[in-house]
N, C-alpha and C positions, 0 to 999 in steps of 0.2 A: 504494500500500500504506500503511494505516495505521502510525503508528509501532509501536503495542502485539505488531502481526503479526511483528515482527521475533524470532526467536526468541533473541536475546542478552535481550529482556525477558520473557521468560515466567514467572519469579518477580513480576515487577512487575504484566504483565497479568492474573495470579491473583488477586492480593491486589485491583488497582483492580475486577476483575469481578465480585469477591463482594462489595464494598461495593455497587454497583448490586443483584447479586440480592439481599442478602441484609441488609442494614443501611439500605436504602432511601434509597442514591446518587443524587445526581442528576447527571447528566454534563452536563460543562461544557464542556469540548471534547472532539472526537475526530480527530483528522486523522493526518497524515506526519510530524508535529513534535511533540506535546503528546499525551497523553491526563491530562484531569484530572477528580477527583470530588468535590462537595460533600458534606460529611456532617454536617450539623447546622454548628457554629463552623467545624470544619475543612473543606479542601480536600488533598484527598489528588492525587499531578500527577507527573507524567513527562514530561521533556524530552527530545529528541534532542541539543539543545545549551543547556545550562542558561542560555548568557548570550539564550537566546531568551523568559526568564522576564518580564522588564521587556515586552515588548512583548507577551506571553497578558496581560501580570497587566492592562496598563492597558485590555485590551478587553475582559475577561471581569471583570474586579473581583477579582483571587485575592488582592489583601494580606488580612493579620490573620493568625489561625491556619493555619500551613503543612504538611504533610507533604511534603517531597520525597522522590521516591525515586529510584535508579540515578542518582542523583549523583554528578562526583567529589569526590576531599577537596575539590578548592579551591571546591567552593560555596559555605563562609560568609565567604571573603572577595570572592567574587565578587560576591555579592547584598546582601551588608554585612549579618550575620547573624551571632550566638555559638547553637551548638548541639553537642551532642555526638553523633558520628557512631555510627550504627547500623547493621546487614547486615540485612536481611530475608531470613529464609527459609521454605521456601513443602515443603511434604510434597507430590511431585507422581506418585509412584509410585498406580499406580490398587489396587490393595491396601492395607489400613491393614496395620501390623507388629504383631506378634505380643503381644501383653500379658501378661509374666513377672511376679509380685510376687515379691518375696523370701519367705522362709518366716516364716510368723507374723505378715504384712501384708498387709491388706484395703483396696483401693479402696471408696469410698464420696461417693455427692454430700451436702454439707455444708449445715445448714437454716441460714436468714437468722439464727434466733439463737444461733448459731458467729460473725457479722458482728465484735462486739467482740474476738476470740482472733485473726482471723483478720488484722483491721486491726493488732493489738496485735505481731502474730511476723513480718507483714510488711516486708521489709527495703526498701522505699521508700513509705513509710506517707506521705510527701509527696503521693501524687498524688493519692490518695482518701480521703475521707473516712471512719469507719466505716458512714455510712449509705448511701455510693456501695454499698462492700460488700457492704451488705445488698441493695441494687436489682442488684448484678452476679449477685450468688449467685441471686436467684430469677427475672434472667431470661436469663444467661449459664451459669452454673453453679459453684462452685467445686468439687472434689474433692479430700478429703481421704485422706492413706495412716493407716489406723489399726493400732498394734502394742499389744499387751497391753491394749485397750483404752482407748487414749491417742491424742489426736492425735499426728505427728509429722513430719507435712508436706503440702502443699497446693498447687492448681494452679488457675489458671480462665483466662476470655479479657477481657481489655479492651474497653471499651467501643464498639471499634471492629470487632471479635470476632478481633481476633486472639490469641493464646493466648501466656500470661505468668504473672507472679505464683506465681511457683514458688520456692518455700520448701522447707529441710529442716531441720528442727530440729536442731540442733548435735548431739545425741547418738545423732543417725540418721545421719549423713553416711555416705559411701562404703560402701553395703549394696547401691547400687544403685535403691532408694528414684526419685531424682528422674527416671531415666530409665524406671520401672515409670509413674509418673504421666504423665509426659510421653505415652509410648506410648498410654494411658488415653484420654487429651483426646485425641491425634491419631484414635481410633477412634469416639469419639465424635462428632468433628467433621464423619467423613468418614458417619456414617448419617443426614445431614441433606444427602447430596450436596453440600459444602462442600470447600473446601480448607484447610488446616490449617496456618498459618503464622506466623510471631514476628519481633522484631525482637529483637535482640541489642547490646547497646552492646560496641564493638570492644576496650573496658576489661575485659572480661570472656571471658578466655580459656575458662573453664572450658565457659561455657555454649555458645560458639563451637563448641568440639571436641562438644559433646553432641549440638547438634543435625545435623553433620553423620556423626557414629557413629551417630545414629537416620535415617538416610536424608535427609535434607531437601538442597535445595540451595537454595545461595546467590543472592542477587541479583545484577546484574552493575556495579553499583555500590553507596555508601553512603546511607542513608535518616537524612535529617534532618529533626527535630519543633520546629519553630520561628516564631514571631511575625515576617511581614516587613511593614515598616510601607514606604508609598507614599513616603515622604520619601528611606528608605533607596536604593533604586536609579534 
């Protein structure tokens, strides 16, 4: 049995599946121990025992840009790595959930030249650029909630397509707003037969409790986005 067949991984084997269909993965292994996926810089990889990582990475070539996922905490001192731990989770119900707006708020997909507002209200404007932005929004999508005909918050997927970047503008918070958005993207995710997933940094309780109030479930361990250099382990 493959390791991915295991169903403690079926968050994991969702997420590595759609990069093969759907972001054009290239698998690098698949076996009893590992499944991992190249994607562009990245290798997205799942271990059955992470200190089995040293011996995939030097036959497969997996340093440089890492994704691990279902790891435990003590991966970054295992592999000799700093990163900050994230849960993935994965929308695995075969129904999307029901798409509620608040009263007086419209979903709407957001044109590339939204790109600068969008970069600008962004609360980790570190990862991208304004003009990644703009390439995210016309071939990912961003979606914005609009009130009185005003933006006042926004959602789309990463480059990797998993779904993130969910903004509420401070004078819209608790209406209900991000979980209207959220629902949005999960519906749209799911009419390209996709599955519909995030990662979540563990520092961030709020969005933790959101996505498991919205259905989704968790990984069975933590997902770490980090640089492992060959000298390291």
């Amino acid at each position: 049995m493959v390791l991915s067949d295991d169903p403690k991984f079926m968050v994991e084997r969702a997420v590595l599946d759609d990069a093969v269909k759907n972001e054009n993965g290239a698998v690098v292994v698949y076996d009893e121990r590992a499944y991992a996926v190249r994607m562009g810089e990245w290798v997205k990889c799942l271990f059955a025992d992470v200190n089995d990582f040293a011996e995939y990475a030097a036959r497969y070539d997996l340093y440089g840009k890492v994704c691990l996922l279902g790891a435990p905490s003590t991966a970054p001192s295992t592999l000799g790595f700093e990163a900050r731990p994230c849960v993935t989770f994965a929308y695995l119900n075969p129904m999307p959930p029901a798409v509620e707006c608040p009263n007086g708020v419209e979903i709407k997909r957001l044109a590339p030249s939204l790109a600068e507002t969008v970069y600008d209200a962004y609360g980790n404007p570190g990862s991208y650029t304004a003009r990644d932005i703009a390439d995210i929004m016309r071939e990912k999508g961003v979606f914005g909630a609009i009130a009185d005909g005003k933006l006042v918050g926004f959602i789309g997927r990463h480059d990797d397509g998993s779904m993130g970047m969910l903004e509420i503008f401070e004078q819209a918070r608790r209406r209900g707003i991000g979980s209207a958005l959220e629902r949005f993207l999960i519906t749209f995710v799911m009419t390209y037969g996709r599955t519909p997933y995030c990662d979540v940094y563990i520092d961030n309780p709020q969005s933790m409790a959101l996505q498991r109030k919205l259905g989704l479930t968790a990984a069975s361990g933590y997902t770490f986005w980090t640089k492992i250099d060959k000298r390291a382990i």
